[in-house]
C-alpha positions as CSV (number, residue, x, y, z in Angstrom):
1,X,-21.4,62.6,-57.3
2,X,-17.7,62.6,-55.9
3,X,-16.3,59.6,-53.6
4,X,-16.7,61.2,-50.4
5,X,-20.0,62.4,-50.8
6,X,-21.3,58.8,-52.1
7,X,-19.6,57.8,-48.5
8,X,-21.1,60.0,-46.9
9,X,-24.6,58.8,-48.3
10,X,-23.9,55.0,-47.9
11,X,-22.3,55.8,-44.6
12,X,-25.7,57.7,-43.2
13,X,-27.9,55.3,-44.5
14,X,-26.3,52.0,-43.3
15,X,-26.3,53.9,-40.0
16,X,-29.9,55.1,-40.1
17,X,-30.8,51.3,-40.9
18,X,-28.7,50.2,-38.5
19,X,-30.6,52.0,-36.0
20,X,-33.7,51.1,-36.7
21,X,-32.9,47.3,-36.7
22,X,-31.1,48.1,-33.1
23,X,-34.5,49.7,-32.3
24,X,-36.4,46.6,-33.4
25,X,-34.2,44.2,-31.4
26,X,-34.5,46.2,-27.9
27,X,-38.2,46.0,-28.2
28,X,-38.2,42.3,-29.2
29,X,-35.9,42.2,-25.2
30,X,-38.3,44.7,-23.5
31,X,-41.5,43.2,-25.1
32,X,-45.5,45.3,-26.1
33,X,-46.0,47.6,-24.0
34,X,-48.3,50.7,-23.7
35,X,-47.5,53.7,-21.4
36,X,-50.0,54.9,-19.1
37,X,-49.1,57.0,-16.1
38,X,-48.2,54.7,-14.2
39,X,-46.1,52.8,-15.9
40,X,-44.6,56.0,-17.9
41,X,-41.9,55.8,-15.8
42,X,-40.7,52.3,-15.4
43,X,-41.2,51.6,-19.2
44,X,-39.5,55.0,-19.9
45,X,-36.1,53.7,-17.6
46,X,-36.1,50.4,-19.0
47,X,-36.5,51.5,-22.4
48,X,-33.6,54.0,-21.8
49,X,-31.4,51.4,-20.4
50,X,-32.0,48.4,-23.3
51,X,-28.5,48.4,-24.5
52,X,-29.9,47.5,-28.2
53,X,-31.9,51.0,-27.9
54,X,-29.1,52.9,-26.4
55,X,-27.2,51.4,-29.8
56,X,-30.2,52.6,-32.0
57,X,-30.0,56.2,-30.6
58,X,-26.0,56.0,-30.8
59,X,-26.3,55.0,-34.4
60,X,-29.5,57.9,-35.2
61,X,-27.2,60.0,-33.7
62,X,-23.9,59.7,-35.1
63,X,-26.0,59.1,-38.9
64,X,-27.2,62.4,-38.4
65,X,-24.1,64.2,-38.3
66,X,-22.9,62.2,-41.2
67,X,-26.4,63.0,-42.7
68,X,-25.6,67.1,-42.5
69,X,-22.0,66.6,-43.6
70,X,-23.4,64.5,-46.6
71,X,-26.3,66.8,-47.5
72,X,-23.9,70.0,-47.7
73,X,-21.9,68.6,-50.2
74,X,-25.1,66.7,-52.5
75,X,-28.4,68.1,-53.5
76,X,-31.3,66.9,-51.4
77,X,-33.4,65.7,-53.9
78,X,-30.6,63.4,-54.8
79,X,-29.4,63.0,-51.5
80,X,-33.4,61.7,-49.7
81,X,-34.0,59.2,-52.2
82,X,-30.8,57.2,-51.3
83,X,-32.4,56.5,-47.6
84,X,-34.4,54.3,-49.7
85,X,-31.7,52.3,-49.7
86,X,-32.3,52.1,-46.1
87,X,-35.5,50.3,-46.3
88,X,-33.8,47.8,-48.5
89,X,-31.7,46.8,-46.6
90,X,-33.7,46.8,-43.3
91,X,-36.5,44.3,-44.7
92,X,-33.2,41.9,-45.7
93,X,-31.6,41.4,-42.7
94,X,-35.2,41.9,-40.8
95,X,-36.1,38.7,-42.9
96,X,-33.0,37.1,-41.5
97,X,-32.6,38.4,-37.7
98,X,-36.4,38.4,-37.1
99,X,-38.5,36.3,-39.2
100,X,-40.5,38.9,-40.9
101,X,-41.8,37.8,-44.3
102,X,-40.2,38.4,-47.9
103,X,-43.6,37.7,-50.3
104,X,-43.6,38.1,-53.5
105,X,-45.4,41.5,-53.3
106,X,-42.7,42.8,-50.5
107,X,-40.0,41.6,-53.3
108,X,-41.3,43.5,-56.1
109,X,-41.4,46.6,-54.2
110,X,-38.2,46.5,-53.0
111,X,-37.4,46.4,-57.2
112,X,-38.7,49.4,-57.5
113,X,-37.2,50.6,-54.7
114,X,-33.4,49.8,-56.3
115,X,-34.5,50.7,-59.7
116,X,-36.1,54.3,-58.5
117,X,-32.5,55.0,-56.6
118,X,-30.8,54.0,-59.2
119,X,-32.2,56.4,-62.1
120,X,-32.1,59.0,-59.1
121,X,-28.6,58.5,-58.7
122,X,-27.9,59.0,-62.5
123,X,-29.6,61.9,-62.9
């Protein structure tokens, strides 16, 4: 796999976990909900307007692109193993931003996580 197309990867996926931990964050601000009718609308706007979910979409949207410019250059069965890497990286920094719980049993799938990507991205 060439440079650019390893950038292109890393780029998508750090993007792609970015948004999800953006995602995560605005609905820690906007709190549970459930939509019904009649609050469809009123959850919908403040949902749209939650700057941390207006990041999430920015950053879906911009991986995306990356994503296609990545995947036209690298084989998908190489290329959708490496988001992965994504979930990795999400449960780290969720641990640290948000509190959520590392065990043991968390920790040794997120080994086999790294290891699987790693003979995936020697093949």
């Amino acid at each position: 796999m060439s440079g650019i197309s390893f950038a292109l990867i890393l780029t998508g996926v750090l993007l792609n976990a970015a948004a999800q931990l953006l995602l995560k964050a605005g609905t820690n601000v906007v709190g549970h909900f459930e939509f019904h009718a009649e609050n469809i609308i009123p959850i919908g706007l403040k949902l749209a307007f939650q700057p941390y979910i207006m990041g999430g979409m920015a950053c879906y949207a911009i991986s995306l692109v990356v994503w296609i410019m990545a995947l036209s250059r690298v084989p998908v069965s190489i290329a959708y193993p490496m988001l992965s890497i994504g979930y990795v990286i999400n449960a780290f920094i969720a641990w640290q931003w948000f509190g959520e719980a590392l065990a043991a049993q968390k920790l040794l799938g997120i080994g086999f996580i790294v290891v699987g990507v790693f003979l995936v991205a020697r093949s």
